[in-house]
N, C-alpha and C positions, 0 to 999 in steps of 0.2 A: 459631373466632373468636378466642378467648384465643392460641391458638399464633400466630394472624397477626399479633396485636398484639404480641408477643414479639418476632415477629421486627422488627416495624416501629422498634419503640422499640431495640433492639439495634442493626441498622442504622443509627438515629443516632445511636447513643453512640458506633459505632466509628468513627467521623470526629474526634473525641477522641482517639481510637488511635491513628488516620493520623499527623494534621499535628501532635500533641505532641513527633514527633519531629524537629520543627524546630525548636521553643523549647529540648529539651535540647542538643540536638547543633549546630545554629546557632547558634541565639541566644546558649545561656548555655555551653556547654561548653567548646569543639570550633572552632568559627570566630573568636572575638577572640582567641587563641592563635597560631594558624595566623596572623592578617592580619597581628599584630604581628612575630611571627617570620620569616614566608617572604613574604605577599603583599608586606608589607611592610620588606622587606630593606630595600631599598634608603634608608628613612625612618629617620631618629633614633626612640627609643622612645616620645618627645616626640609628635613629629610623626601616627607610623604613629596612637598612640592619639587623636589631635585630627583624624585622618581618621576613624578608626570613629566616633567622636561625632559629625562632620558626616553621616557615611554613613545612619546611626541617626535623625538629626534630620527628613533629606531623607525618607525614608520614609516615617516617621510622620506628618507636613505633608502629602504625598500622599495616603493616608488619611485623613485628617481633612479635608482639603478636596475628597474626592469623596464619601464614604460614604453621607452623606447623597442625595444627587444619586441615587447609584446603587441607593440603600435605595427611596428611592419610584418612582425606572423599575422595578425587580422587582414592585413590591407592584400596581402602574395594569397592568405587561403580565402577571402571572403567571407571569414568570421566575426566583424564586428560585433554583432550581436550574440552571438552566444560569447564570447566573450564578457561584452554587456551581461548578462545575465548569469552568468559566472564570476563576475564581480558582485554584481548587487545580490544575488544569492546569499555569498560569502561575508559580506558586509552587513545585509538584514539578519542570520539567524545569529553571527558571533554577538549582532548589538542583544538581540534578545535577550541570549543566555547569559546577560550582564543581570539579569534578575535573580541569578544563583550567587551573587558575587555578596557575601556579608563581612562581620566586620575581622578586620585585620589579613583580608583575603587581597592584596595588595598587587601580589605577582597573576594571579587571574584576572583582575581588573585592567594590568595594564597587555598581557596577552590579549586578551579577547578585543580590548580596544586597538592594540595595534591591527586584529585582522581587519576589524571594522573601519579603519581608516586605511588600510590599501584595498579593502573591500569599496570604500568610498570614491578615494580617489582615482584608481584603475577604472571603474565604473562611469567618472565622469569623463576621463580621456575617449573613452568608447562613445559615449553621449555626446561630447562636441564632435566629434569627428565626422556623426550622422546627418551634423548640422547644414554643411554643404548642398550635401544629396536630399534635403529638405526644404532648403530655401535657395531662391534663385539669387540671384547677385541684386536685383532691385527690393527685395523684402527680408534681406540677410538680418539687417539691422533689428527692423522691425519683430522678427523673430525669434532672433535670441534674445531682446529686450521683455519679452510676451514667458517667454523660460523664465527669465530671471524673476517678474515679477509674480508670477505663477508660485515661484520658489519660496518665496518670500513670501505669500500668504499662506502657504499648506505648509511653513517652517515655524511661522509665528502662532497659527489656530492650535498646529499639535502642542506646543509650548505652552499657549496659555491652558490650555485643556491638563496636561504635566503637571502646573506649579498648580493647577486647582487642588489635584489627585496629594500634590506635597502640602499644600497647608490647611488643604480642607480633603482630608483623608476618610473622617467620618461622611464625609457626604455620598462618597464611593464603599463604602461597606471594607476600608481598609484600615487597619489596625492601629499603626500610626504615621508619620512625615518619612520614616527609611523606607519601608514597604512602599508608600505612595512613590519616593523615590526608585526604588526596583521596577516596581509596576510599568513606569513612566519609560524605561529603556525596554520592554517588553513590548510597548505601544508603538514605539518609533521603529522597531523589527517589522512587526506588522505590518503597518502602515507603508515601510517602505517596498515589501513585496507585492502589497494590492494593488499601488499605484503605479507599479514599474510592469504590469502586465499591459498597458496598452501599445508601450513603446514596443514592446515583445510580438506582441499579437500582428499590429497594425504596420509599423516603419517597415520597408523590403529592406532587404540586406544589398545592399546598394554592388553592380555589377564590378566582377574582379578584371583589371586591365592589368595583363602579363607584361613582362618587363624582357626585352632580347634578350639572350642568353643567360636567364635566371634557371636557377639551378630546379628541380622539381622536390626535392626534400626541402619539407617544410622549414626546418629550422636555418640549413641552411641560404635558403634562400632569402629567408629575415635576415640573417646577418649579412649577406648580401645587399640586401635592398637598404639596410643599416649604413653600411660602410657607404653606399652611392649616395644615399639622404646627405651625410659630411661633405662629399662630395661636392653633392648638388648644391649646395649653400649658395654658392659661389656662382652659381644659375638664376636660383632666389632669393637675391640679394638685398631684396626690400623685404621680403618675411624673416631675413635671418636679423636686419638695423630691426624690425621691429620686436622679435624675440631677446635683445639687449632691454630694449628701451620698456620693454614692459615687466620685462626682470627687477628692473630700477623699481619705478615703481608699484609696482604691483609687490614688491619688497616693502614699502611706505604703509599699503593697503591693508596688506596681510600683518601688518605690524601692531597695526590702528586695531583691526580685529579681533587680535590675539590680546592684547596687552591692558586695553580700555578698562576692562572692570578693575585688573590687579592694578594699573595705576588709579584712578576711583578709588578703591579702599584705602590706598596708599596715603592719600591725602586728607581720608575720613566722611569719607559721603556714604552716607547710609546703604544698607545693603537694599533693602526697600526700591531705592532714584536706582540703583544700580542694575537690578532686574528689570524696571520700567522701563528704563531706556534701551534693554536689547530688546523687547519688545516694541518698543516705539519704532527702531531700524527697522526692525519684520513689515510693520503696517506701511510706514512712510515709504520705505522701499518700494512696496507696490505701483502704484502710480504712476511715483521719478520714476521707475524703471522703463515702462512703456513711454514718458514724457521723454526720456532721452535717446527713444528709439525716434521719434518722432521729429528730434531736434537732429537727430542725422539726417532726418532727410532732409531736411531745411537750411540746415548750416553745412552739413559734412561730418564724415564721422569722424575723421580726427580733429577738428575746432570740438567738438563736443566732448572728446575724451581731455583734450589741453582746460575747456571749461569743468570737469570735473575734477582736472589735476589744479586748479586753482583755486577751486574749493577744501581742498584734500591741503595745502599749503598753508591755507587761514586757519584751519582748523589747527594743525600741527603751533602754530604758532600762538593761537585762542588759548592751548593745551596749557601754556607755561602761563598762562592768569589767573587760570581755573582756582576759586576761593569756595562757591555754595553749589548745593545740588542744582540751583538753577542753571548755573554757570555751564555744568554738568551735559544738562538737558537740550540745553544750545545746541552744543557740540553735538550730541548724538544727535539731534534735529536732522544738524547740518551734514552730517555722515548717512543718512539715510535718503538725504537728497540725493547724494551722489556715488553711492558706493553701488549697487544694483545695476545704475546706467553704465559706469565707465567700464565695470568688468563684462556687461553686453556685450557693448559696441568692441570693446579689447577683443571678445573671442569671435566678432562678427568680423571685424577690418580682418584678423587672422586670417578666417576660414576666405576671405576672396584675396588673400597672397599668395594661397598655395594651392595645387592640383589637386581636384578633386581626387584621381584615385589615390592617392597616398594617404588621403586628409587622417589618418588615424596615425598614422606614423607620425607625419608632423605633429598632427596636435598632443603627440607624445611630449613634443620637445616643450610645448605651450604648458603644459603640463609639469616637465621638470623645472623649469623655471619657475611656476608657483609654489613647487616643493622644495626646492632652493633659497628661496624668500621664506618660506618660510623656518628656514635656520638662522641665516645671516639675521635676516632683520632685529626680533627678539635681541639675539646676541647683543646686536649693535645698542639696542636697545639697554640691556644690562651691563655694558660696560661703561656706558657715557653714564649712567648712573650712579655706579660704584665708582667713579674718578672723580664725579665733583659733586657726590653725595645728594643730588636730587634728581628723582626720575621726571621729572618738569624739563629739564634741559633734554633727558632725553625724548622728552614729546617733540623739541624744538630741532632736534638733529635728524628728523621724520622729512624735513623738508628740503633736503639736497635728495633724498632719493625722488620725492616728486621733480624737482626742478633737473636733476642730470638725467632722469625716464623721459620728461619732456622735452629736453633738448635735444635728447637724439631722435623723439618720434619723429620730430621736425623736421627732420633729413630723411623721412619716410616716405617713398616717391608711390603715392596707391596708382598714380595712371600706368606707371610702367610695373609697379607689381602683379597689378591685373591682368594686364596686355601679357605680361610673362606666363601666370597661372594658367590662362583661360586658353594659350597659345597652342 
């Protein structure tokens, strides 16, 4: 019985494993290099970069305006999982065929990567959602900590395996750094369909609880169970102050994220410290992440997430010092302590606010909110910028979203959100 559950909770972690190596090698590494340089040859460096922003924008909007929709058809027909696997499907072969994408090919680069990120992010709404019906209320923490750090090693090894393939090309029997760069999105295709077959195989499709007078047409019974989710809010009144409060910052998080390298060059630190250090987040992640599964249990999981938002704060204000690649190196240190654990335990404290049978629907919502953040943020980001002409201030304007996220966690009551959820 213990081995079966081993394997059960394993098999979801390694879905963490899978698709993280979309977020290093896509998202953050490997692909806005590539689009500026080859997809988009033919663009000024103006331009090609204000197409990845639109490309990134379109995406995210797409997500955020289905997830919901598509969180409660799962939850009424008992599809999470094929769902799940019609996301990561859709997300593994469009990242593939980024291997067809050469130079001045700009509008295929950013199509295929838009499916790749609703292919990604639709995919993890389906995967947290499983998170419930996998972990019991005493090991929640503990195991989505065990995901994340899982994530972050099977994000960083395909990574460094990529830059091998990009600057030692001839070692791989590849012709030269573009091709090692195609190759490299062909690998992270792969990779993420091998690894997303145990969640597939292994996770049951967690049992469907009918809802009175729900309608029996599929769709409309989502927008039924839609409308009573707004509803219910006002039921779940600690998962909804919590769905603000992590808005906030998790706005801060996704900022640090996105932003890190282009401010880095900004200021002139080698491309070199620049690559190092998203892979030092990859390895260091590891660890923290299990260590502040660990520190829930001990402290509580919201002291632990306010000690990762006070990390998150120094850091934001370290940001406007920043002078040498060392300076650099700190930072990302310190971001790797804590960036793995707080977005854990955030989707662990979630997943024990809300009722299990819904948990795909809500964790729709946990979902929009990171898709959300990530527009605003950025934005916020480029405008404190271009107003007082240093993006140093806007590292420093990073830290009212940590301190107003944290203030409202704080009125986050877990004994009676539980007592409600579990009710």
């Amino acid at each position: 019985m213990e081995k079966d559950r081993r394997k059960l909770i394993l098999s979801w972690c390694l879905y963490d494993w899978a698709n993280s190596a979309f977020a290093t090698t896509i998202m953050a590494a490997v692909l806005p290099v590539f689009y500026s340089s080859i997809a988009g040859a033919n663009l000024s460096k103006t331009m090609a970069s204000s197409y990845w922003g639109y490309t990134n924008t379109i995406a995210m909007l797409i997500v955020a305006s289905t997830a919901p929709i598509l969180g409660a058809l799962a939850d009424h027909s008992g599809t999470k999982k094929r769902f799940l696997a019609l996301f990561a499907g859709m997300g593994a072969i469009s990242t593939a065929m980024l291997v067809f994408v050469g130079r001045g090919d700009w509008f295929l680069a950013s199509l295929l990567y838009i499916i790749g990120m609703v292919g990604f992010s639709g995919g993890n709404n389906f995967y947290d959602s499983l998170l419930p019906h996998v972990a019991g209320e005493k090991d929640i923490d503990r195991i989505s900590s065990y995901g994340y750090a899982l994530g972050y090693l099977g994000g960083g090894i395909l990574l460094a395996f990529n830059l091998a393939m990009i600057l030692k090309p001839h070692w791989f029997g590849i012709p030269d750094a573009e091709w090692g760069t195609r190759c490299s999105f062909l690998t992270v295709g792969v990779w993420w369909i091998i690894f997303s077959i145990p969640i597939l195989r292994n996770v049951p499709e967690p049992p469907i609880v009918p809802i009175k007078g729900e309608s029996t047409h599929p769709l409309r019974a989502s927008i039924q169970r839609l409308s009573q989710t707004f509803h219910n809010l006002r039921q779940y009144r600690e998962a909804f102050k919590f769905l603000i409060a992590f808005w906030l910052y998790n706005d801060g998080i996704g900022t640090i994220i996105s932003m890190a390298v282009i401010f880095g060059a900004e200021i002139n630190i080698p491309q070199a410290h620049l690559i190092g250090s998203i892979l030092a987040v990859q390895f260091i992640g590891i660890p923290f992440s299990i260590l502040f599964g660990r520190l829930a249990g001990w402290m509580g999981t919201k002291r632990a997430i306010f000690l990762g938002l006070a990390v998150y704060t120094g850091i934001s204000l370290g940001g406007y010092f920043i002078q040498t690649p060392l300076h650099f190196w700190i930072l990302a240190v310190l971001v790797g302590f804590v960036q793995g654990g707080t977005q854990a335990l955030s989707r662990s404290l979630f997943g024990t606010l809300i009722p299990k049978s819904r948990s795909a629907e809500f964790f729709s919502f946990l979902d929009v909110s990171s898709k959300f953040a990530g527009i605003i943020g950025p934005f916020v980001f480029g405008i404190v910028g271009q107003m007082t002409g240093s993006s140093r201030l806007s590292v420093v304007a990073l830290v009212l979203f940590f301190i107003g996220g944290g203030a409202l966690l704080l009125t986050v009551n877990e004994k009676e959100g539980r007592a409600r959820a579990f009710s």
